[in-house]
C-alpha positions in Angstrom: 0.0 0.0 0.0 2.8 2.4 0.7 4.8 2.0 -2.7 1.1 2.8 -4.2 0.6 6.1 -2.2 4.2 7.0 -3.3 3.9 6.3 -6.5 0.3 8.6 -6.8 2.7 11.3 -5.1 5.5 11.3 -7.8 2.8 10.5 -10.4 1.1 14.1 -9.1 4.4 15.6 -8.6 5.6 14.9 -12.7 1.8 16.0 -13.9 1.8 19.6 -11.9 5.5 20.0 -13.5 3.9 19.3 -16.8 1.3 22.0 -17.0 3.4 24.3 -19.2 4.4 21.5 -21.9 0.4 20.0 -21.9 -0.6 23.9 -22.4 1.6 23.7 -25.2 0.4 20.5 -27.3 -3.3 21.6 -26.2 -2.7 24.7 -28.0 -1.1 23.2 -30.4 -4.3 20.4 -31.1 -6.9 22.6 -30.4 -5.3 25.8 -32.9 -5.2 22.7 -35.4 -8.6 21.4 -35.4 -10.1 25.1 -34.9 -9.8 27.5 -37.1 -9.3 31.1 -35.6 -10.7 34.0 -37.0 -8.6 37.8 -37.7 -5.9 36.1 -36.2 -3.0 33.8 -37.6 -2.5 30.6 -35.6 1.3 31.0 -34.7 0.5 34.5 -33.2 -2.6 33.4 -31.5 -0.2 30.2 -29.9 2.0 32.8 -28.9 -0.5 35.4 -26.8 -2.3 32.4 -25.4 1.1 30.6 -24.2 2.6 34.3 -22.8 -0.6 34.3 -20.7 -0.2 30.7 -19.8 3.1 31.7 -18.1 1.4 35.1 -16.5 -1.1 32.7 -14.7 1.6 30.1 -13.4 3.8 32.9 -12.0 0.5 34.9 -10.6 -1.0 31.7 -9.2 1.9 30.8 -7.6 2.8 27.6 -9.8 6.1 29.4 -10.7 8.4 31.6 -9.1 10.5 34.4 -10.7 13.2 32.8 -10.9 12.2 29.7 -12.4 10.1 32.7 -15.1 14.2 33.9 -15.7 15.8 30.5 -16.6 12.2 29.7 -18.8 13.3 33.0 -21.1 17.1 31.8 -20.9 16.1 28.9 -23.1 13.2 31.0 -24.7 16.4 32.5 -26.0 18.3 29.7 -26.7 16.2 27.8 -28.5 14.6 30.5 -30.8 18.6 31.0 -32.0 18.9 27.2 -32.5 15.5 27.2 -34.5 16.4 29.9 -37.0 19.5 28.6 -37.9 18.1 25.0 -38.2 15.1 26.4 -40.5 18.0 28.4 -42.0 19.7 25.4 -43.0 16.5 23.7 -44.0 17.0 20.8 -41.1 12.6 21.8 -40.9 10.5 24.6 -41.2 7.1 26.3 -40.4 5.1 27.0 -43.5 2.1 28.8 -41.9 2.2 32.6 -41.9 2.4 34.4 -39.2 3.5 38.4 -38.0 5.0 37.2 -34.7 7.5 35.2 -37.2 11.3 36.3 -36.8 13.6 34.8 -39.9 11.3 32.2 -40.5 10.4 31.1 -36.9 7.6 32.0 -34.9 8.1 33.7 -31.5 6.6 30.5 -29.8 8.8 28.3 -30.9 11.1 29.4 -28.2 8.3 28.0 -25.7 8.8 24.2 -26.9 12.7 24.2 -25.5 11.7 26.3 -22.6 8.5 24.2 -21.6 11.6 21.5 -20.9 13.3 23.7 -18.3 9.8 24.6 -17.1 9.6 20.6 -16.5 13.1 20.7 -15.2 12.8 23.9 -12.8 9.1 22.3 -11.1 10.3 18.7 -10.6 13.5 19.9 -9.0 11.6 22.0 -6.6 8.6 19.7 -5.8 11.0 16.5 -5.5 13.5 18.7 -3.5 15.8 17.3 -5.8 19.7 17.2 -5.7 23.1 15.4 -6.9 26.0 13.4 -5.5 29.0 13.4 -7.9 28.5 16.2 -9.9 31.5 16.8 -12.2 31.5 20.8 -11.1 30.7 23.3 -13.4 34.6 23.5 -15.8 33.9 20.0 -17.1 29.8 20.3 -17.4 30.1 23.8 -18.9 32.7 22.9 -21.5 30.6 20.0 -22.3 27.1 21.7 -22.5 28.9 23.9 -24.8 30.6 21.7 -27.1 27.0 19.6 -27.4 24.9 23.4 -28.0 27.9 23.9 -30.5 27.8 20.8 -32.6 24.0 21.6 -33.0 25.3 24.1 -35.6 28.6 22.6 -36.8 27.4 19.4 -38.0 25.9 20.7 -41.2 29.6 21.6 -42.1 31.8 19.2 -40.2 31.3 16.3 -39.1 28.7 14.9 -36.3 30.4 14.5 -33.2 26.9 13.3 -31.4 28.4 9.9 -30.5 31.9 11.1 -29.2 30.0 13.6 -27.2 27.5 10.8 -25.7 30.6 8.9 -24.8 31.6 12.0 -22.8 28.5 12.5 -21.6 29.1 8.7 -19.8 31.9 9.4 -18.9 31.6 12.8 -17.1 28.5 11.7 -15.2 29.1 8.4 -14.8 29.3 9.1 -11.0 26.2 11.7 -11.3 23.0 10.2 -9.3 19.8 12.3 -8.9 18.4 12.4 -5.6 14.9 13.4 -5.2 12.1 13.4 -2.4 8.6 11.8 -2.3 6.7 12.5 0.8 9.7 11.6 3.6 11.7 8.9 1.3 14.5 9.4 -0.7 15.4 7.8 -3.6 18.0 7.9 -6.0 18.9 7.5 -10.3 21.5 7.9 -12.2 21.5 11.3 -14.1 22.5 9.5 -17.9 19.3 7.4 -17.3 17.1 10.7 -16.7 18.8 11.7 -19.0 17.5 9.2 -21.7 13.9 9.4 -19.8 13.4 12.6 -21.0 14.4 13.0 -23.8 12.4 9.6 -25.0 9.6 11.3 -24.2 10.8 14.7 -25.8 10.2 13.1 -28.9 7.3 11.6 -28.1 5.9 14.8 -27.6 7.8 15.9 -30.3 5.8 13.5 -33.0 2.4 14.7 -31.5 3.8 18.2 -32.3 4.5 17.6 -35.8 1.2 15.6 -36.0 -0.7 18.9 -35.2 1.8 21.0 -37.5 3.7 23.0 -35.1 6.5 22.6 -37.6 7.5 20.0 -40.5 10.1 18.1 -41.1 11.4 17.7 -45.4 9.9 14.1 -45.0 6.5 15.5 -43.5 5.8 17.8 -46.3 3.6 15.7 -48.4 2.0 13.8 -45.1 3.2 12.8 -41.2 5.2 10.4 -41.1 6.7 9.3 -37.2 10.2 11.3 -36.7 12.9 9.5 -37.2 13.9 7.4 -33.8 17.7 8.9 -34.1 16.4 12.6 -32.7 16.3 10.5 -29.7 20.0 11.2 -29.5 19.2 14.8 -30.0 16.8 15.4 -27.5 19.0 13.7 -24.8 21.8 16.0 -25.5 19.9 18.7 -25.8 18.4 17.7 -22.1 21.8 17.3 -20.9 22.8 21.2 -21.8 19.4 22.0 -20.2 20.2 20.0 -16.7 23.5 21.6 -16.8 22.3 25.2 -16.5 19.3 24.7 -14.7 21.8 22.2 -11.9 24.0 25.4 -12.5 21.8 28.1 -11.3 20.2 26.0 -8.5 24.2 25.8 -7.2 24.2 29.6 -7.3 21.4 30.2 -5.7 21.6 27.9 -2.9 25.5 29.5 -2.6 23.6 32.6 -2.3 21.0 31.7 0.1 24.0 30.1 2.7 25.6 33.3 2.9 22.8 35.0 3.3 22.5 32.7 6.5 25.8 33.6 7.6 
């Protein structure tokens, strides 16, 4: 009986941290199958997911901070989405006025909604790490991986060398997180993997409703190919690293503050 309550607490623990991604695909499916009038559907994604992130913070679901790192990977994404629509890695064909280079302003909400997911379980798990490799050897790898995003259309794809590194750097990295007074622990390259299966799970139901396309998906859907698994785990690990990054600082903060 007790593994069942603690499983319906970390079961209700991962949904609350999902409300931002779910508000995304909603919009997403509903925007699809409705048709919205004097409006374009990227713009009117945008305004609804900008007040999807007012109500968090003013209900409480989200605090400031956790609003700051959300528009650091606003940021970081929308760069990596114009240069990959640049490059013609996908696109988004609808029109739109909120569209910058080719990308709609909301785009930027997909990579955030992941450090939304990030920044809520951390908190409501009152998670933490053993073994972390410090922040010269996860920095210099979080950058290399952000880099090779771009390089590979030039150079070759280091993906595989930098998943090796990735096993080796946190090899000795366990999660620890919190359900009700138990603690439990996971290695961090498994969480890893985790969540960024189910990255691209979400990621085919966003490409179902047409939040973008990919050159195969033109014509009709077809499932994305199962090797942007790979992608979305590295692209979890850079998003771990500076959310595990700015908890450090703030707790830092917070102990002198003590003192």
């Amino acid at each position: 009986m007790k593994s069942i309550i603690q499983l319906l607490h970390f079961g209700y623990h991962q949904a609350m941290s999902c409300i931002f991604p779910v508000a995304i695909f909603g919009t997403l499916a509903l925007s699809s199958a409705i048709g919205l009038p004097f409006i374009y559907r990227y713009d009117a994604i945008l305004l609804i997911l900008v007040a999807v992130q007012y109500l968090m913070y003013r209900s409480g679901l989200e605090t400031i901070d956790e609003i700051k790192v959300i528009c650091v990977f606003h940021v970081i994404g929308l760069l990596l989405e114009i240069y990959k629509v640049r490059m013609g890695s996908w696109a988004y064909p609808e029109p739109g006025l909120t569209k910058l280079l080719g990308v709609p302003l909301y785009s930027g909400f997909m990579y955030a909604s992941v450090a939304s997911f990030m920044c809520q379980i951390w908190r409501r798990l009152k998670m933490d790490m053993n073994g972390w490799p410090g922040l010269a050897a996860a920095g210099l790898l979080g950058g290399a991986i952000y880099l090779n995003f771009f390089t590979h259309h030039f150079i070759p794809d280091f993906r595989w060398w930098l998943t090796a590194l990735v096993l080796i750097v946190f090899w000795r990295t366990w999660i620890i997180y919190r359900v009700r007074n138990t603690t439990y622990r996971m290695p961090l390259t498994l969480a890893f993997f985790i969540v960024g299966f189910f990255i691209w799970l979400a990621e085919n139901i966003a490409t179902f409703f047409n939040a973008w396309r990919y050159p195969n998906q033109y014509q009709a859907w077809h499932l994305v190919s199962f090797s942007k698994i790979s992608s979305w785990f590295l692209l979890v690990i850079i998003s771990v690293i500076i959310v595990a990054q700015l908890k450090h600082v703030k707790a830092g903060r917070e102990t002198k503050n003590l003192i």
